[in-house]
C-alpha positions in Angstrom: 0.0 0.0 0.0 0.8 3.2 -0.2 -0.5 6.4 1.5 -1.1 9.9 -0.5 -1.9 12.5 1.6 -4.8 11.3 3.6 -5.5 8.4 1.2 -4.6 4.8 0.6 -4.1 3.7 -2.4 -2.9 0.5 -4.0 0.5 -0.3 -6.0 0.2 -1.1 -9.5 -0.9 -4.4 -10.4 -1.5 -5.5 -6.7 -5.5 -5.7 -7.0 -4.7 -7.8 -9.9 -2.6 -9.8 -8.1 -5.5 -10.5 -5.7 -7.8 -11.2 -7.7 -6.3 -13.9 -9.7 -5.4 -15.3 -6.4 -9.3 -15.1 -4.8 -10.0 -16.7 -8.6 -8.0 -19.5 -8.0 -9.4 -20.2 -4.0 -5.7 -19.7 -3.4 -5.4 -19.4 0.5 -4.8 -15.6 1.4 -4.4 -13.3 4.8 -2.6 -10.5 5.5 0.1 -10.8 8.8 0.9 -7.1 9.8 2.8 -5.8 12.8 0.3 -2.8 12.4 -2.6 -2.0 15.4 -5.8 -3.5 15.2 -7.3 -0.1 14.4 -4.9 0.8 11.7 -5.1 -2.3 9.9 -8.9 -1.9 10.5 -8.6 1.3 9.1 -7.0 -0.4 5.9 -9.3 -2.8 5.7 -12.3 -0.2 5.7 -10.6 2.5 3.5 -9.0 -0.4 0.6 -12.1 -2.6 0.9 -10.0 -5.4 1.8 -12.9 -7.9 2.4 -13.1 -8.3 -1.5 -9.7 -10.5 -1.1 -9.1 -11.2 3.0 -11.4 -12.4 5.2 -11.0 -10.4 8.7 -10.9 -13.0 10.8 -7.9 -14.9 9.0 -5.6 -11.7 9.4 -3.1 -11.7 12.4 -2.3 -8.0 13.4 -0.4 -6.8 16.6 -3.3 -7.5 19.2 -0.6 -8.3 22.1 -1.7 -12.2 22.4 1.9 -13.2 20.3 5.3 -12.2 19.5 5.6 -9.9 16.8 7.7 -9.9 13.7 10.3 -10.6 12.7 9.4 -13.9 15.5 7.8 -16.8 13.1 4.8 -16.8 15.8 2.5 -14.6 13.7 3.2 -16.3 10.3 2.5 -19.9 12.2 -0.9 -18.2 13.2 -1.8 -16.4 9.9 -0.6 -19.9 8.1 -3.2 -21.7 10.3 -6.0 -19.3 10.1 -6.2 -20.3 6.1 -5.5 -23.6 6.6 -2.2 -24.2 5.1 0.4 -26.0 7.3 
């Protein structure tokens, strides 16, 4: 992502990117180090939900180590499924 001003935007070719992947039931989240309210924020503002389902993304609640640990990749990995 990146940020203009006030606004979000998307990199070239990324929403491409996610859609051939949501086209293909390819398993997908999003592991951030960001807040809960920021990467809400993202997810609101980009429309995220087209590609992620919320409850499969792992974002810096305080329940596990952050990055660069491996703990929240483990946990996003699991949340789609993939071991």
């Amino acid at each position: 992502f990146e940020k203009e001003g006030l606004n979000y935007t998307f990199m070239p070719g990324v929403t491409q990117v996610f859609d051939w992947l949501k086209e293909h039931d390819i398993p997908r989240t999003i592991v951030t180090s960001a807040s809960i309210p920021s990467i809400r924020e993202l997810f609101t503002t980009l429309a995220l939900d087209r590609w992620f389902a919320w409850e499969s993304i792992v974002c810096n609640d305080g329940t596990h180590n952050n990055k660069p640990a491996a703990d929240p990749y483990v946990l996003g990995a699991a949340h789609i499924g993939v071991p």
